[in-house]
N, C-alpha and C positions, 0 to 999 in steps of 0.2 A: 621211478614207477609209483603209480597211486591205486595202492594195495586198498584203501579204502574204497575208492571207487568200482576195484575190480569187486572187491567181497559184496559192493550192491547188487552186481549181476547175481549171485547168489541166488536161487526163487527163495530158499528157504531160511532164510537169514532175516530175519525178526529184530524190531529193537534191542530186547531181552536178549536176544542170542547176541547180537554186537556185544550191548554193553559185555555179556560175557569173557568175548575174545578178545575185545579190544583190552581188557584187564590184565589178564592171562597170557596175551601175547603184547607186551608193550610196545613191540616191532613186526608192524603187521605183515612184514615181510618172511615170518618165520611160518605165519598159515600156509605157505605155501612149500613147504619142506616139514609141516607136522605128521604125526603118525597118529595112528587112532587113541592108542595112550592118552598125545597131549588133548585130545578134542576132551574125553569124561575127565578130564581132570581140568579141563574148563569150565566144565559145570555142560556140557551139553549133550543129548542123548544119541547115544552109541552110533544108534540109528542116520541121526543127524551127518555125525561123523565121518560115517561112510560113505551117506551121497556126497560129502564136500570135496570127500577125495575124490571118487568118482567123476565126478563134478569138473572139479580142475586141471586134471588132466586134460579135456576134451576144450579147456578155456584157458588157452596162454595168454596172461597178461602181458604180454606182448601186443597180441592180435585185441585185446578190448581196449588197451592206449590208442590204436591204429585208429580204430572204431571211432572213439569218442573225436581224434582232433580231424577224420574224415567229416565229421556231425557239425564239428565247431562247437561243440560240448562241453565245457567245465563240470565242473562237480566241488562239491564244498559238503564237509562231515562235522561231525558232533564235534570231532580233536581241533577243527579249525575256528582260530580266532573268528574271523570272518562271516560264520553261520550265523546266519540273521538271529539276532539278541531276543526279541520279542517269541517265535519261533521256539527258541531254545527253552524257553521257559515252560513249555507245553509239559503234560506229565505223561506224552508219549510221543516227540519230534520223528521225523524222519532222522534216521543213522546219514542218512548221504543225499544231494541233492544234487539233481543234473539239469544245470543252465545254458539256458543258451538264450545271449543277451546279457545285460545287465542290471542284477538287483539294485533297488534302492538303499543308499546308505542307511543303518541303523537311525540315522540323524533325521531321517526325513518319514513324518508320519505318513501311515499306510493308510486306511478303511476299505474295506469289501464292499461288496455292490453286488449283490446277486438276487434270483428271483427266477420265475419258470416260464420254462422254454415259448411254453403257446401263451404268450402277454399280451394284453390289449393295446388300443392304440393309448391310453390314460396309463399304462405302464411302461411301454415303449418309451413318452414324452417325460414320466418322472426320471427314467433313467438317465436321460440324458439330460437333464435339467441337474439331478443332483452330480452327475461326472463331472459335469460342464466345471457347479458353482465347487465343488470339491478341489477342482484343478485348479482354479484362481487364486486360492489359497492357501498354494502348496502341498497341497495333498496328494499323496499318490495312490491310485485305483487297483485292489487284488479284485481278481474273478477268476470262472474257472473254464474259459473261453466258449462254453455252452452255446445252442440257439438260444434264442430270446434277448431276453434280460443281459445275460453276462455279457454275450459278443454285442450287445449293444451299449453297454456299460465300457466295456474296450473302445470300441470305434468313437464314443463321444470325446472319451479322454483323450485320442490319438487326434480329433479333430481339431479340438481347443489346445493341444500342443502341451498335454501334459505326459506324463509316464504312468503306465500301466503293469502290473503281473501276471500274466495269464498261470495259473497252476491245470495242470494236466491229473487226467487219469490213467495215460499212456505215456509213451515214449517220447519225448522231443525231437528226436530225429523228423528230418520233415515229410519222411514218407509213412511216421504211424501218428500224426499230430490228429487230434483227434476232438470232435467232429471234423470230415475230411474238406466240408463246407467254410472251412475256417482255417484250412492251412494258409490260405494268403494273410487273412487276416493275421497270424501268428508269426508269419514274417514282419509284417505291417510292423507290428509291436516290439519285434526283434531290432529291426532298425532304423525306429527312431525311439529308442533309448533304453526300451524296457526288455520287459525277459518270458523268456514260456519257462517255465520250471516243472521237474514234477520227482516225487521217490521214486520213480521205476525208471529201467534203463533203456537208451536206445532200443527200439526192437518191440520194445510191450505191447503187447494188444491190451484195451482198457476190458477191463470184467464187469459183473457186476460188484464185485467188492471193492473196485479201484476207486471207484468213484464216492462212494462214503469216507473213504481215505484222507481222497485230494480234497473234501469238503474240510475236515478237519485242519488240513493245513492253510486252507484260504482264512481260515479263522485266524490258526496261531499266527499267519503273518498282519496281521492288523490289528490296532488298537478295539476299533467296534465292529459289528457285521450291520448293512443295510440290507433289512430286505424290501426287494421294491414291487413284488406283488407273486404272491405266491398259494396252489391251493394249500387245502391239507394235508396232503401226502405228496407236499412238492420235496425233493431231493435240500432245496434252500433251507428248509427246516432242520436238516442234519448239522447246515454252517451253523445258522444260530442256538442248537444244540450247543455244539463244540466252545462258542462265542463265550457260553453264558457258563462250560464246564470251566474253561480257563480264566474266568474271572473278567470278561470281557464285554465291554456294551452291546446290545441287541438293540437295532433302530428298525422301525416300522411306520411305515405311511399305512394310513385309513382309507377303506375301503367300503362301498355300498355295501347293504348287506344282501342285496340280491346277485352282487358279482363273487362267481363259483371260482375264479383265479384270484381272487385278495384275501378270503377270509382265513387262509393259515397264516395272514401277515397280521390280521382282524384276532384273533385268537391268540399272538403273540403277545400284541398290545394288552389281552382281558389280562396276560398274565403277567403284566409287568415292565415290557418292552416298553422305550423310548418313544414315546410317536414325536415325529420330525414333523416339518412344515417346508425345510430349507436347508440348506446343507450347511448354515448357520446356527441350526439348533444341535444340529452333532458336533461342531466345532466348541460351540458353549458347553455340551455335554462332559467332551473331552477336555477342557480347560486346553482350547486351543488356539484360540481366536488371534494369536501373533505370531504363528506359526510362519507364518510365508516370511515375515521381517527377520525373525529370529536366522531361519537359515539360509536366506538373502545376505545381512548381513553380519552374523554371528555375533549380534549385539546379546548383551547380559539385564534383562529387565530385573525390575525389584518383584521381590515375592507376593506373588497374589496371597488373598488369604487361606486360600485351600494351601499353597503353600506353607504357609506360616505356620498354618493348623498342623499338615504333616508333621513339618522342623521338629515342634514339639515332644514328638512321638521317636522323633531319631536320634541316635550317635554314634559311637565308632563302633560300636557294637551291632552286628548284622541283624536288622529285622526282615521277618517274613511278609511280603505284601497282604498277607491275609489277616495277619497279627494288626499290620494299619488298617488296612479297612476297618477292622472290630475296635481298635484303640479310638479312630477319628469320627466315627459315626456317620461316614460318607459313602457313599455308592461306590460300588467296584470300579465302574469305569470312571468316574469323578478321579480316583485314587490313582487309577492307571494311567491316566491322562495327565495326570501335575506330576507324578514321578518321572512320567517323559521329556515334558516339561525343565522340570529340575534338573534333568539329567544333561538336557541340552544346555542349561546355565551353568552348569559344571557345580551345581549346590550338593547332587547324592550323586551315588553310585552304586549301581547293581554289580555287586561280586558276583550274582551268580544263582541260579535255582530260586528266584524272584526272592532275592535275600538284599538289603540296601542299608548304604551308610552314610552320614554325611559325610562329603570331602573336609 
């Protein structure tokens, strides 16, 4: 049984509140034989407690195993090797994630691609220009299967025969996949290679809270966020938020400054964000420019010099990727980008909580 999965269904079950129980009960299988006792002495409130009992009575994990291989649902949690690497590192990941399809290996770099729903035809055409040239070179496309931008960011990649991640603010089941203009397309992505994923279980209706959620996780799964035209108060602002909380690149194409759908992408850039040209400028960004050879054929190149500069900075002793950024005098995503790098030549290694050693 996957006790992890079941305690997703949970509404009220919070990362904090996992991390709690997962501590407290090493075998998640005892949450479902505790008494109120064991809950405050997990650290959770009384309150809480109560609904859980409540709660699970009325939810045999039985009948939510049923559910999920009804869906063709997997799920992957914090405990599991497997929970995408990058992801993990966030300083507040989803407790559990429900797929359907398949992630891309830790091994293969991600980028986001998002931007708002009402795009022009000048946004429409960059999106699909940067999916296109993003996919030739190994790269694989997060979004968050939105109108506009995203499902357009999807479809390109699915055209040019690369992989995509749709992240949800709903259910993955395919009768709450969500916008409902887009459940083909979420199959489309499903099987030919990629995944709809999202924290909420079968069944969810998306909220308004859901969706500032699933923004944050479109982040943690990719090295940098693109955004490819967006207002001020478009939702895409929230990723590159998130982008830029996790130490991660924010890219921005230029925009007229009479066009009222680019200038929060315009605004991004006053402050600092990456202006692209090419989906070679975010490759060079990321120190990633042999990325497609690398995992083609698991060849071992010699250390660039952002590498070299890292090396320096490392030994068997766990550093914090924040400690290198400040040690190496390099940009976040520069840093992020050659440790992934290294990681695929087998030079470091992330123990864990964006902590790195050399091999």
């Amino acid at each position: 049984m996957n006790y992890h999965a079941a305690l997703a269904y949970f509404p009220k079950i919070t990362y904090q509140r996992y991390k709690k129980l997962t501590r407290y009960f090493p075998a998640l299988k005892d949450l479902w034989v505790a008494e109120i006792d064991d809950f405050t002495k997990a650290g959770l409130e009384e309150t809480i407690g109560h609904e859980f009992i409540i709660w699970r009575e009325g939810h045999p994990i039985e009948a939510i195993m049923t559910e999920l291989a009804r869906e063709q649902v997997t799920t992957v949690s914090l405990s599991d090797p497997t929970y995408p690497k990058l992801l993990r590192e966030i300083n507040d990941p989803p407790h559990t994630l429900f797929i359907r399809g398949t992630l891309p290996k830790d091994e293969q770099p991600a980028v986001a691609i998002v931007g708002t729903r009402k795009c022009t035809n000048y946004g429409r055409q960059m999106a699909q220009d940067f999916a296109a040239e993003l996919v030739a070179q190994g790269i694989a496309v997060v979004s968050g299967l939105a109108l506009g931008i995203d499902g357009i960011a999807h479809e390109a990649v699915l055209k040019a025969g690369g992989v995509t991640v749709a992240v949800l603010g709903s259910g993955v089941d395919r009768s709450h996949v969500y916008p409902a203009a887009h459940q083909r397309l979420a199959e489309e992505i499903v099987s030919r290679g990629g995944a709809v994923v999202s924290e909420y279980p079968p069944g969810f209706e998306p909220t308004q809270y859901s969706f500032p959620a699933r923004n944050r996780v479109i982040a943690g799964l990719s090295l940098g966020t693109l955004i490819i035209e967006a207002p001020v108060e478009s939702g895409a602002l929230i990723t590159a938020k998130a982008a830029l909380d996790y130490n991660r690149e924010v890219f921005a194409i230029p925009h007229p400054l009479t066009s009222t759908t680019g200038q929060g992408g315009n605004n991004l850039l006053k402050l600092g964000a990456t202006m692209v040209a090419t989906a070679q400028d975010i490759l060079e960004a990321l120190q990633l420019k042999n990325i497609k050879e690398i995992i083609s054929n698991n060849q071992t190149l010699p250390a660039s010099p952002t590498e070299a500069h890292l090396l320096e900075h490392l030994s068997k002793e766990p550093r914090h990727i924040d400690a290198l950024i400040k040690l190496s005098g390099l940009a976040s995503g520069v840093v992020t980008g050659a440790l992934t790098m290294m990681e695929m030549k087998g030079k470091v290694k992330n123990v864990g909580s964006m902590m790195y050693i050399v091999r």
